[in-house]
C-alpha positions as CSV (number, residue, x, y, z in Angstrom):
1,X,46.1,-80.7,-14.8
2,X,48.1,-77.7,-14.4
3,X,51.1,-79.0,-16.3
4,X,48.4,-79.9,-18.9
5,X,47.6,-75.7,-19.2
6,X,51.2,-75.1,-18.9
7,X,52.2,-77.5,-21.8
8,X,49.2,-75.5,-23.5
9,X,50.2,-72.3,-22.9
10,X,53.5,-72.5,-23.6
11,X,52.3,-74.0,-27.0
12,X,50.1,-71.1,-27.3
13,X,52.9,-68.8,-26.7
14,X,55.1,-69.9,-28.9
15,X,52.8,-69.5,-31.7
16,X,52.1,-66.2,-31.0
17,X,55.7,-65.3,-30.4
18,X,57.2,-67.0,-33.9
19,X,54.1,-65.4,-35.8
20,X,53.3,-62.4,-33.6
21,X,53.3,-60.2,-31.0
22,X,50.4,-58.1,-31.6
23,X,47.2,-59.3,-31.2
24,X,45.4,-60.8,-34.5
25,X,42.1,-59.3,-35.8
26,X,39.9,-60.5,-38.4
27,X,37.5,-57.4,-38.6
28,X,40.2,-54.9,-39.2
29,X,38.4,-54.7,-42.4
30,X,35.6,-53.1,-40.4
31,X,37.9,-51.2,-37.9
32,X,40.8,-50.5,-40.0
33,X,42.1,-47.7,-37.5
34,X,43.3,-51.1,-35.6
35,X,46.5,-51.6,-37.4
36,X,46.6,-47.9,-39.1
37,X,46.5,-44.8,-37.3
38,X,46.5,-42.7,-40.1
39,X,42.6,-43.7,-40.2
40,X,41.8,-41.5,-37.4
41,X,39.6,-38.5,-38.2
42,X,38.4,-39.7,-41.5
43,X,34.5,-39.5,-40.9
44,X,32.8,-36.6,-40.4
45,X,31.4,-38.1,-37.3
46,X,33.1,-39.3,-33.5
47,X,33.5,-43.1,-34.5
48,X,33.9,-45.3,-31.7
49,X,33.8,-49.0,-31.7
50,X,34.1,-51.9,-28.8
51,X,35.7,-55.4,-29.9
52,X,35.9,-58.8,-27.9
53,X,37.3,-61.7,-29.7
54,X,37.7,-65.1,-27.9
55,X,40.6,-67.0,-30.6
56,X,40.7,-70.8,-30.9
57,X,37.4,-71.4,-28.6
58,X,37.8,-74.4,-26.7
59,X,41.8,-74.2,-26.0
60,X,42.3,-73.4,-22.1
61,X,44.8,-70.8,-22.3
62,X,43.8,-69.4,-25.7
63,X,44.0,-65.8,-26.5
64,X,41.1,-63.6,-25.4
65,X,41.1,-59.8,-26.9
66,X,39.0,-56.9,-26.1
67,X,39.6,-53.4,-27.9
68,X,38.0,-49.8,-27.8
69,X,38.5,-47.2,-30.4
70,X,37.4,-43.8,-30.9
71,X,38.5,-41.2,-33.9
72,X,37.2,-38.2,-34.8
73,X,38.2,-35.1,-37.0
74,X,39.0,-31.8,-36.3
75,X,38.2,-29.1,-39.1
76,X,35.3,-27.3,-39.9
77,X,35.7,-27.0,-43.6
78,X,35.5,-30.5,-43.7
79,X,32.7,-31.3,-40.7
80,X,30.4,-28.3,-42.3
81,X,31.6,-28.1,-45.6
82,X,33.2,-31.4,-47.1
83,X,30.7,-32.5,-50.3
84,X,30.9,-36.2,-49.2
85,X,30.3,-35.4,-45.5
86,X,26.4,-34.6,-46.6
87,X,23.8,-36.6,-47.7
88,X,24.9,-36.1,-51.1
89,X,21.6,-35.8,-52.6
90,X,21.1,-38.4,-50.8
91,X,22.7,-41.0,-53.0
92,X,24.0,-44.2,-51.3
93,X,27.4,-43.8,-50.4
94,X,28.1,-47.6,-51.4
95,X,26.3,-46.8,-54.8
96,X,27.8,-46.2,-58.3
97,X,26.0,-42.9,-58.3
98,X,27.7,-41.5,-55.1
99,X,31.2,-42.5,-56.9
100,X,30.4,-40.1,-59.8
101,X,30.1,-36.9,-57.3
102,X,32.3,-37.9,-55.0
103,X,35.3,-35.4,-54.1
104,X,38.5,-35.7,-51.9
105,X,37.7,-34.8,-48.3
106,X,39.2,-31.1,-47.3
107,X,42.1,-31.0,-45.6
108,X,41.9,-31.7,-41.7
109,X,43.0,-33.5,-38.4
110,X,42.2,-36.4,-36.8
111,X,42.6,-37.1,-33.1
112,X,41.6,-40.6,-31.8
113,X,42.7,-43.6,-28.8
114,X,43.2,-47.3,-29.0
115,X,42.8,-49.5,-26.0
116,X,43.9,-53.2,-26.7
117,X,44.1,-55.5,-24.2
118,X,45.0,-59.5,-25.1
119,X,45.2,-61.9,-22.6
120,X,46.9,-65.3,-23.7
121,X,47.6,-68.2,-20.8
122,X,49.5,-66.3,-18.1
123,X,50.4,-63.3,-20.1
124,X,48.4,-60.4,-20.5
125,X,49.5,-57.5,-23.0
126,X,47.7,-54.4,-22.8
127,X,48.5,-51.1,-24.9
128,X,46.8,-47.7,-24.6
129,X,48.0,-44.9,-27.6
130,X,46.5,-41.7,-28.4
131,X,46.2,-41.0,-32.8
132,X,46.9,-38.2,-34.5
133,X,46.2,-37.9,-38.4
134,X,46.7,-35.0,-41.0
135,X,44.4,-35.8,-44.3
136,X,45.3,-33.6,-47.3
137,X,43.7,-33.4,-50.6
138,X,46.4,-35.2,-53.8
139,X,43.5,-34.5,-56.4
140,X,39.5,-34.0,-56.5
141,X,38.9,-37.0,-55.8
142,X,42.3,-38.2,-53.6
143,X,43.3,-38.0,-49.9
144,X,46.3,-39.1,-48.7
145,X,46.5,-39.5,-44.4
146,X,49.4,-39.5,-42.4
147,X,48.9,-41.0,-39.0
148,X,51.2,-41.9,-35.8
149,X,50.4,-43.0,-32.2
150,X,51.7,-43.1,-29.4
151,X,51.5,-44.6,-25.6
152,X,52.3,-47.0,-23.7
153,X,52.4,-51.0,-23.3
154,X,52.2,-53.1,-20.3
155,X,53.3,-56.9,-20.2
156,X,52.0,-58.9,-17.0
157,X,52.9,-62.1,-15.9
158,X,50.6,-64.3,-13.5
159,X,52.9,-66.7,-12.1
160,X,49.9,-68.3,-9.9
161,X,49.2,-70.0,-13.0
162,X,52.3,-71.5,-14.0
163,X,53.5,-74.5,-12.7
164,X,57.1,-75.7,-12.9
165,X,59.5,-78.5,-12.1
166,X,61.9,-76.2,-10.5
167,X,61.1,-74.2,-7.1
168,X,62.1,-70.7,-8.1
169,X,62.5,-71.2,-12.0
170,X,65.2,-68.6,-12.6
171,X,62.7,-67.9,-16.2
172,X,60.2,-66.4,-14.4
173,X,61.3,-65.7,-10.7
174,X,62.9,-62.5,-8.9
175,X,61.9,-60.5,-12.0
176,X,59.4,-57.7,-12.8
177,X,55.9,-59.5,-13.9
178,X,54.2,-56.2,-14.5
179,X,56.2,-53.9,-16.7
180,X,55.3,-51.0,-18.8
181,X,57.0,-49.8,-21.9
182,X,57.0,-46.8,-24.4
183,X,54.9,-47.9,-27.5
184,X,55.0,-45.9,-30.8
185,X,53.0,-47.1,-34.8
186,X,52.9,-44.2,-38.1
187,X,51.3,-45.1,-40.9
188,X,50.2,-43.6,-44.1
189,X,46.8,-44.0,-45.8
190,X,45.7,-43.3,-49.4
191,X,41.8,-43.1,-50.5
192,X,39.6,-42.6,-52.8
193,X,35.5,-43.6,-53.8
194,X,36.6,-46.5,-54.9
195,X,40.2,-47.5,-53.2
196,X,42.6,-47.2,-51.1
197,X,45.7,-48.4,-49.8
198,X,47.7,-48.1,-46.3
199,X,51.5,-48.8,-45.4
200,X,51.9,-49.0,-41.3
201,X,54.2,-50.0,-38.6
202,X,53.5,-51.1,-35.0
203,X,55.5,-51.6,-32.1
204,X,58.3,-49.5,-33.9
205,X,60.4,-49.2,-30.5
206,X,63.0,-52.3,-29.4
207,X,61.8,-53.0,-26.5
208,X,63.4,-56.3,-24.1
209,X,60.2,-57.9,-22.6
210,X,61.8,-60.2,-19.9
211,X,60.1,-61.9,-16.6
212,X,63.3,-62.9,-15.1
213,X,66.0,-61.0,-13.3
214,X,68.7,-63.5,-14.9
215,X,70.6,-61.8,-18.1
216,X,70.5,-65.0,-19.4
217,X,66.8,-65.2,-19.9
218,X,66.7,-61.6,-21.3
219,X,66.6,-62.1,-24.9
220,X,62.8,-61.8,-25.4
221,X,62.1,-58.6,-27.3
222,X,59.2,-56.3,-29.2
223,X,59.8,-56.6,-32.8
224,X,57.9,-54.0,-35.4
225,X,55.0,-55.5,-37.5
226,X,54.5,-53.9,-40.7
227,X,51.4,-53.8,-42.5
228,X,50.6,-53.0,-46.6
229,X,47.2,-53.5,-47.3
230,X,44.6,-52.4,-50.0
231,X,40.9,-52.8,-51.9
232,X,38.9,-51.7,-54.4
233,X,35.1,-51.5,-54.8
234,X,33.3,-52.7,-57.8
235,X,29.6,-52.3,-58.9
236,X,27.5,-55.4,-59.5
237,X,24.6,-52.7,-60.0
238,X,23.9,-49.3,-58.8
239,X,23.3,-50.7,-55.2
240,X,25.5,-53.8,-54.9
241,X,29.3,-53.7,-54.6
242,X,31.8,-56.1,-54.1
243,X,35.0,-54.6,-52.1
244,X,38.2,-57.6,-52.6
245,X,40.8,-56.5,-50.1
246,X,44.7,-57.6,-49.0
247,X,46.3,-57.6,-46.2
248,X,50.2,-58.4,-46.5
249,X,52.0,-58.8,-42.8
250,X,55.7,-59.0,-42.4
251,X,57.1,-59.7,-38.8
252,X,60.7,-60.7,-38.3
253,X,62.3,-63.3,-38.9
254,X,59.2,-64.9,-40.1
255,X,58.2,-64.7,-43.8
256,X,55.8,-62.2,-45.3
257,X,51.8,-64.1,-44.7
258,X,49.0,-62.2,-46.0
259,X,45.3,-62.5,-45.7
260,X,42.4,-62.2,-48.4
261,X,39.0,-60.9,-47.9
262,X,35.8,-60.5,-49.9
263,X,33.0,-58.1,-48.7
264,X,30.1,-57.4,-50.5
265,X,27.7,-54.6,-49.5
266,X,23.9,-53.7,-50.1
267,X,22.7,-50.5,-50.2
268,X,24.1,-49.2,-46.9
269,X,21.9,-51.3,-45.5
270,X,24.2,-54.6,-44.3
271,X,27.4,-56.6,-45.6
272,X,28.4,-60.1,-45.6
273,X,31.9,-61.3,-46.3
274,X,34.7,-63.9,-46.6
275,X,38.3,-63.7,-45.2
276,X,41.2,-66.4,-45.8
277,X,44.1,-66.2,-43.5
278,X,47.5,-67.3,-45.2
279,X,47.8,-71.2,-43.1
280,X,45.7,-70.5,-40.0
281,X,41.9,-70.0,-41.0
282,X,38.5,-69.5,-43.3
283,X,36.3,-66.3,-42.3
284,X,32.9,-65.5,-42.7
285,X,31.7,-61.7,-41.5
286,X,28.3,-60.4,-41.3
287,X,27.7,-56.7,-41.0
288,X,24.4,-54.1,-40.0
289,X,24.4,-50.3,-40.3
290,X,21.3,-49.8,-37.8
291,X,20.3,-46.8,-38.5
292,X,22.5,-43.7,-37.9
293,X,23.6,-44.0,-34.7
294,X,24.9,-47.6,-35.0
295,X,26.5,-50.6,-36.3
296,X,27.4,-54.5,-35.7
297,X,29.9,-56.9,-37.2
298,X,30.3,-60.1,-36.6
299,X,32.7,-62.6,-37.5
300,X,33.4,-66.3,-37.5
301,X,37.0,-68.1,-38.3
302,X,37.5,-71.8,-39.2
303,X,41.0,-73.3,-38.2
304,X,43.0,-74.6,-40.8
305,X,45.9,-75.2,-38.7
306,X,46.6,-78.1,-36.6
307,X,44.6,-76.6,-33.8
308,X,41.8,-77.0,-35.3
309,X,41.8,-80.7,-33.4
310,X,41.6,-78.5,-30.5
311,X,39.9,-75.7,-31.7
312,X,36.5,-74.7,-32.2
313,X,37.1,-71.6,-34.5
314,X,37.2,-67.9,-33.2
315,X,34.5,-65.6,-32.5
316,X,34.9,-61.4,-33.2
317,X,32.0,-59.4,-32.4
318,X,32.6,-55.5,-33.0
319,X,30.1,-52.9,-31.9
320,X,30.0,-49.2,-33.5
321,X,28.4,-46.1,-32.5
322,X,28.1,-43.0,-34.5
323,X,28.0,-40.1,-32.3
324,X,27.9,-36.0,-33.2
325,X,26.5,-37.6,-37.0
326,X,25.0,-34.3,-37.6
327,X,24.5,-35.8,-41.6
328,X,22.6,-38.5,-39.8
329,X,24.6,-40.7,-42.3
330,X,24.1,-44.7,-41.7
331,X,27.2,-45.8,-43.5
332,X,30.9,-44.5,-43.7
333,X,31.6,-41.8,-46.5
334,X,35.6,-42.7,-46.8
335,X,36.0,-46.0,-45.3
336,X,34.4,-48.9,-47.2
């Protein structure tokens, strides 16, 4: 039975290794501060949202991944005084009458943490950054944010759960199986009512990640994963909008994949959406504003891949809270 787990992590593994290295979200769309710090700070309120998602269900060994964020900007001209901080005459901030007032947010900072952990067989991954963001007016209606973090990542090995056919496997033994490394992501974010678009990098530092105290085993290493993703919002009436997005990921030396996603909102009510993932799965997402103090998103992905003989899809589950919302607003003025 072990070496069953063992063939199945490994297989695991490998697929995250050729494809990946970060951890793969399908909610990002709801929590885009996940793969672009240059989100941080751009609500008027302290945003701060918890994430599990259990990936291929069913597969022992399979990647688990729990997440905490928190952003929130600094500035009073724009906490007191931005025009799209405020109820806005109370107009709907996914409505086509909010677009027609809207103006670019004043300039400010945003300050923020990402906790990631993702545990896949016997390797757990955990990073912990802190975000800065500078948000600066282009236009009226404009903003472009600049964002980097920065922290540190640990890379564990549990070596009770490997089994192999060599005592002392020179791979894994005599080496250091908890190690903690320098981690460093910048990215830059561009937004308006009714777009936006965001160029980031993650795991910019070269990092060796190596379990074994042999030189010949040492050619694992952190690669950068770079991001370029945008979407638009259009009116099916003066409450409904549909908001397409793309997601275009680039992670050496495999080719460029990319993802698709379709969310339509009511009101600021709730939000239901689609996501296709470029050879690996079919998304459905369901989202609730509940009131002004929270929010829930839930999402659901089909494998496409061979797993899916394996596989009973992925579950994502993301929790918000809205806290110092002194607008009492129940949806996101800048984020969409």
């Amino acid at each position: 039975m072990k070496r069953v787990y063992l063939i199945l992590c490994i297989a695991v593994l490998a697929l995250r290794v050729q494809a990946q290295q970060k951890p793969q979200y399908t909610q990002y769309v709801f929590n885009p501060i996940l793969i672009n710090p240059a989100v941080t700070g751009i609500e008027s309120y302290v945003d701060v949202k918890a994430g599990y998602r259990s990936q291929w269900t069913g597969l022992q060994g399979a990647p688990v991944t729990t997440y905490f964020t928190v952003s929130a900007p600094l500035g009073r001209e724009f906490i007191e005084g931005d025009a799209t901080s405020g109820p806005a005459n109370g107009d709907n901030p996914l409505g086509r009458s909010f677009t027609s007032t809207y103006q670019a947010a004043a300039p400010h900072h945003g300050i923020g943490l990402t906790i990631v952990s993702d545990n896949a067989g016997p390797i757990r991954q955990t990073n912990i950054d802190a975000n800065y963001a500078y948000h600066i007016g282009l236009s009226p209606t404009l903003n472009l944010a600049v964002g980097v973090s920065a922290g540190l990542y640990n890379a564990s090995l549990n070596t009770a759960l490997v089994t192999t056919d060599v005592q002392n496997d020179p791979a894994i033994s005599g080496g250091n199986n908890n190690q903690l490394k320098p981690d460093v992501n910048a990215g830059v974010w561009a937004y308006s009512s009714t777009y936006f678009v965001g160029v980031s990098v993650q795991q910019l530092l070269p990092e060796t990640i190596s379990f074994s105290s042999n030189p010949a085993y040492n050619t694992g290493q952190a690669v950068p994963h770079y991001f370029l993703t945008g979407g638009v919002k259009i009116f099916l009436s003066d409450d409904v909008a549909i908001l397409p997005s793309v997601l275009f990921k680039y992670v050496a030396p495999v080719p460029v994949s990319y993802d698709i996603n379709m969310k339509m909102a009511f009101r600021d009510h709730f939000w239901i959406g689609g996501s296709y993932r470029q050879n690996d799965a079919v998304a459905g997402m369901i989202g609730f504003n509940i009131g002004s103090f929270m929010s829930l998103g839930y999402s659901y992905d089909y494998t496409t891949s061979n797993l899916n003989t394996v596989s009973s899809g992925t579950h994502e589950i993301v929790l918000g809270l809205l806290l110092n919302n002194k607008y009492n607003v129940t949806c996101p003025r800048h984020t969409f």
